[in-house]
N, C-alpha and C positions, 0 to 999 in steps of 0.2 A: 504494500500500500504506500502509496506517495502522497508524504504531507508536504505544503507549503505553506512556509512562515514568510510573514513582513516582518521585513528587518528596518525599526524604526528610523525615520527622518534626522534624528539627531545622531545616529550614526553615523550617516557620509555628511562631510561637512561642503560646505559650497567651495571651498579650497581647494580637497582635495581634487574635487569634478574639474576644476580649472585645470589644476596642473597635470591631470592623468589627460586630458584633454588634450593640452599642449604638449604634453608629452607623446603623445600620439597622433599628432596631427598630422608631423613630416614620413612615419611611416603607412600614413592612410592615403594622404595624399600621392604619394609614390607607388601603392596599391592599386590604387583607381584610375593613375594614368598610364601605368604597365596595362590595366584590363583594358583598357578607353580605346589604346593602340591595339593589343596585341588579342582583346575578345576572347576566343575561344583555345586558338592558340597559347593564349597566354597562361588558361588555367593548363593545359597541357605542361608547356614550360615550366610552370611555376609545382609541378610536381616533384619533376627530379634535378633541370637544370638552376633554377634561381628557387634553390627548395627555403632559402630562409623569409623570402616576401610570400609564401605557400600560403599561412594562416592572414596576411592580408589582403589575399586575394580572395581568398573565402569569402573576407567578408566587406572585403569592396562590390563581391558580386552580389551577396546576398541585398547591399542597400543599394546597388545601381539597378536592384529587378531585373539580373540576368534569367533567364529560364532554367530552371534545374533540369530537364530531360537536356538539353545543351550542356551543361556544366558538370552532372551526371558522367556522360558519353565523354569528355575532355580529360575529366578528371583518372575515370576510369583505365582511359587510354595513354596515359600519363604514369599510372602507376603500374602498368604492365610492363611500362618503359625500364621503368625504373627497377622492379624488380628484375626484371629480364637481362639486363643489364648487370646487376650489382651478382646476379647466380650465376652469368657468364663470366665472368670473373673471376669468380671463385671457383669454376671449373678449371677454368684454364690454370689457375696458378695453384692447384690444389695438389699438383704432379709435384712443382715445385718446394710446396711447404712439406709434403710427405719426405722429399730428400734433404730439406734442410734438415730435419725434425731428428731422421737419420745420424745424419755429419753431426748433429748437438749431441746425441747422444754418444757416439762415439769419442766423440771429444771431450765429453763429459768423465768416461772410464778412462781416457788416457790420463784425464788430469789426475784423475784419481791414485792413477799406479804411478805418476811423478811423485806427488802425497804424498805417498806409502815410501817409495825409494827415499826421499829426502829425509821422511821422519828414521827412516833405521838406517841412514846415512850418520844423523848425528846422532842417533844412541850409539853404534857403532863407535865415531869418532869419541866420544865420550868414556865410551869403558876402554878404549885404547891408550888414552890419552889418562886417564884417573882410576888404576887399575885398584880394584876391592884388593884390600889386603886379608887373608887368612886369619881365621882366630883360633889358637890353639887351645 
């Protein structure tokens, strides 16, 4: 069940609405003249290649009254892109990471047998060098 509360008038101060305003104003603006140009395209675009203006294109389009069956079909087609893309990719160099992943590991045990030599290097040098003397 979904309840909605009002959230009283003395909560948001007139202030704040100013500044989150202004604060937002040069990234709406920039929103609406990306979609103004670039329409349908641009919600396309604004999927995978300029993915940080994404959420104001949203909703530049939802207050310019774009058509969702349009925006829908853009969007959609956008983010096939984009996954399609970012799995291609990951195919591709997925051969690659398998052989790095390899070579780390190996290199991982060599260091380890360095480790190993170094440390009975110098216990070695040390009971050489500081022999226990006998107790009778």
């Amino acid at each position: 069940m979904l309840v909605m509360t009002k959230i009283p008038s003395s909560f948001h101060s007139t202030s704040t609405k100013r500044e989150s305003s202004a604060k937002y104003a040069k990234p709406i603006a920039r929103a609406k003249a990306f979609s103004a140009k670039w329409g349908g395209m641009g919600v396309f675009l604004s999927r995978w290649l300029v993915a940080p203006i994404g959420p104001w294109i949203n909703f530049a389009s939802g207050i310019s009254d774009y058509h969702w069956r349009g925006f829908t079909f853009w969007a959609v087609l956008g983010e096939v892109i984009w996954v399609g893309l970012y799995v291609t990719l990951g195919v591709v160099f997925s051969a690659n990471a398998m052989a790095l992943a390899e070579l780390l590991a190996d290199v991982s045990w060599l260091l380890l047998g360095i480790l190993g030599m170094v440390l009975m290097g110098l216990r070695l040098r040390k009971a050489l060098l500081h022999p226990v003397k006998k107790r009778r």
